[in-house]
Backbone as CSV, one residue per row, in Angstrom:
resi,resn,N_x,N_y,N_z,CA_x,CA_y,CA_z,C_x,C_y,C_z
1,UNK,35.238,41.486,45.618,34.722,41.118,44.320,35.798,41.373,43.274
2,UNK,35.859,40.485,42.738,37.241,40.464,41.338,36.396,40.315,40.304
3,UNK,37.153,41.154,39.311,36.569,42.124,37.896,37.663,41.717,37.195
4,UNK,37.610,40.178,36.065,38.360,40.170,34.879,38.488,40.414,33.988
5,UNK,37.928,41.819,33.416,37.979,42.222,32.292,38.912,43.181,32.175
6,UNK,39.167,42.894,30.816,40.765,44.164,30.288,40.197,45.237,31.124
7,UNK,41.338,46.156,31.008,41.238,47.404,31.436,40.292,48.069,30.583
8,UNK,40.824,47.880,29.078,39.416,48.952,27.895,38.591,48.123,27.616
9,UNK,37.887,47.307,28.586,36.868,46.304,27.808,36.032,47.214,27.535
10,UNK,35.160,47.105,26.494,33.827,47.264,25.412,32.606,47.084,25.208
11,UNK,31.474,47.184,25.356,30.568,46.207,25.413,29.949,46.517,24.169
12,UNK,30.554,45.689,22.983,30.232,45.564,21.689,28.596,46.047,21.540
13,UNK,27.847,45.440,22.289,26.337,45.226,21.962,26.041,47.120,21.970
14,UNK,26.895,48.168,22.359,26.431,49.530,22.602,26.803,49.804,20.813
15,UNK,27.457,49.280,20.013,27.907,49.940,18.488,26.304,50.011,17.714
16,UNK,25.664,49.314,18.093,23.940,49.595,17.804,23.038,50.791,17.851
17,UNK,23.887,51.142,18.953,23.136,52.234,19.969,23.919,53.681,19.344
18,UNK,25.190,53.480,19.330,25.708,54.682,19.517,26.013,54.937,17.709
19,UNK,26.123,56.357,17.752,26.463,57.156,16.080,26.763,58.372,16.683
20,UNK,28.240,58.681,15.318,29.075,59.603,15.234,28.132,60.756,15.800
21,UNK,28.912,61.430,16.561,27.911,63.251,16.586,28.175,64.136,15.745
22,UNK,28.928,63.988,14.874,29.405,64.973,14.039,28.211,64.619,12.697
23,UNK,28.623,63.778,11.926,27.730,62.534,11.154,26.424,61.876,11.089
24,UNK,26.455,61.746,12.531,25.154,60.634,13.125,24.913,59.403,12.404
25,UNK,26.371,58.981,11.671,26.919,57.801,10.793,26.946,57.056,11.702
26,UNK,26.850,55.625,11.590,26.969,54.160,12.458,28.634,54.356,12.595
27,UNK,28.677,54.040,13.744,30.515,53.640,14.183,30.723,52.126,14.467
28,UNK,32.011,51.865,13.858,32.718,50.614,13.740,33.571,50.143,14.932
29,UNK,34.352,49.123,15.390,35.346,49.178,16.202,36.741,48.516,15.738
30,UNK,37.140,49.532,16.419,38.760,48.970,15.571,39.475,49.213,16.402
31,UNK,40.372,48.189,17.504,40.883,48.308,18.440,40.553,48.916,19.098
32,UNK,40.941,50.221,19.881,40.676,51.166,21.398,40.422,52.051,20.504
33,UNK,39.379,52.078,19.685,38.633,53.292,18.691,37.729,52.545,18.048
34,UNK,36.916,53.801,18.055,35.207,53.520,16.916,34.935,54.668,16.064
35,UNK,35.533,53.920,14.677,35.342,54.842,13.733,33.815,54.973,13.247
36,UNK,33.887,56.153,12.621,32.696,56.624,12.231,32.434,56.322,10.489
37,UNK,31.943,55.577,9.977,31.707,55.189,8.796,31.399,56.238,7.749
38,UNK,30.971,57.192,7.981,31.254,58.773,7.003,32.687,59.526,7.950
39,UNK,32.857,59.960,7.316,33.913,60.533,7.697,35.135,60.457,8.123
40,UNK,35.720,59.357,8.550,36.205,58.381,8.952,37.004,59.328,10.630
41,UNK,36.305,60.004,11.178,36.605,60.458,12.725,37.107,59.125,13.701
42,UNK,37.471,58.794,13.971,38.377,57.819,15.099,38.283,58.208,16.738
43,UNK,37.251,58.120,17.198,37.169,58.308,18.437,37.593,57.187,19.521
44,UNK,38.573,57.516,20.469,38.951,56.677,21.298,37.839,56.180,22.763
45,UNK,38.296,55.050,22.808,37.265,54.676,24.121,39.064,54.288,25.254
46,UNK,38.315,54.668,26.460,39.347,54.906,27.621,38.973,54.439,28.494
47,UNK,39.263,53.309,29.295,38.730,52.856,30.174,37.250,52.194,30.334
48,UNK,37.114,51.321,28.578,36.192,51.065,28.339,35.041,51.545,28.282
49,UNK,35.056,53.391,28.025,34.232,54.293,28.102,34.363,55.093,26.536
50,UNK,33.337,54.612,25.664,33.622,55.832,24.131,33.766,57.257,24.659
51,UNK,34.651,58.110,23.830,34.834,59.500,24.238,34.162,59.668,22.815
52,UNK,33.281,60.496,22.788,32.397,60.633,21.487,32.572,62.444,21.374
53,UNK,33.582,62.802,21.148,33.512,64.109,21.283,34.370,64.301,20.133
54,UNK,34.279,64.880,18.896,34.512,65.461,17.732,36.085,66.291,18.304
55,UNK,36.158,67.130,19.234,37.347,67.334,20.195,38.352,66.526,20.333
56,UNK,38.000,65.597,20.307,39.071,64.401,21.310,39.110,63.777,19.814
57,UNK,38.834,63.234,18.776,38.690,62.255,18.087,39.851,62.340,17.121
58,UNK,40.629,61.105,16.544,41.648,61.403,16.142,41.422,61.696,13.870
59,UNK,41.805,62.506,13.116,41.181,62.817,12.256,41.762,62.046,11.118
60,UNK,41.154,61.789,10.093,41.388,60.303,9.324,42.386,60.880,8.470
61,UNK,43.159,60.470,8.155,44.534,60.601,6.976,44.022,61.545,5.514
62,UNK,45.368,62.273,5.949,44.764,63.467,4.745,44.062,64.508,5.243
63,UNK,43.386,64.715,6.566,42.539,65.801,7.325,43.253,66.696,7.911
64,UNK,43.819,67.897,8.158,44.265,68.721,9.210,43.721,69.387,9.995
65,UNK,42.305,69.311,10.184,41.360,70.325,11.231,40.384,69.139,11.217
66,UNK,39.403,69.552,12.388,38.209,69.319,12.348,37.272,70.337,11.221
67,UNK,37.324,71.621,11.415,37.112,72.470,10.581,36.847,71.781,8.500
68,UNK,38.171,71.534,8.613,38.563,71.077,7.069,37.237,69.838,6.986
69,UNK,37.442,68.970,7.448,36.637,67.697,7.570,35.125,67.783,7.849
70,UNK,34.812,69.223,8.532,33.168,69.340,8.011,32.810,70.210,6.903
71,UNK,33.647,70.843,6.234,33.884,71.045,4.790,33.818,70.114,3.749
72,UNK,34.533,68.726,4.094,34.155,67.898,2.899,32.900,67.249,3.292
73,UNK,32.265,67.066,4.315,31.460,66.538,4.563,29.994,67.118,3.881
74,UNK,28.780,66.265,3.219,27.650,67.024,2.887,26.901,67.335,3.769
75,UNK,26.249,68.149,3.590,25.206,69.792,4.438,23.875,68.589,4.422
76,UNK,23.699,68.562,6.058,22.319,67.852,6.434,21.026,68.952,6.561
């Protein structure tokens, strides 16, 4: 059985489903990442798999911690 899809294929129809864990903001896609619309967290997908882990996620310009970035963020 032959499988033509990219290596990071996506299946768009999950950006419905899925929200930031940090946030629980709707995420966007932007190339081999789905940003998080508060906060702007950048989580990579790998093998066509989201890594949704606040850990792994790359931090939006101007951020130096995760730490720092739930500081600016407002108290749910």
């Amino acid at each position: 059985m032959s499988c033509d899809l990219p290596v990071n294929a996506f299946d768009e129809r999950l950006l419905a489903l899925l929200r930031c864990p940090l946030t629980r903001s709707p995420l966007r896609k932007e190339g081999d990442w789905l940003i998080a619309e508060e906060g702007g967290l950048a989580y990579p997908i790998r093998d066509g798999i989201p890594v949704l882990l606040p850990e792994e996620a790359r931090l939006p310009e101007g951020v130096k911690s995760l730490d720092e970035l739930k500081q600016k963020l407002p108290r749910r």
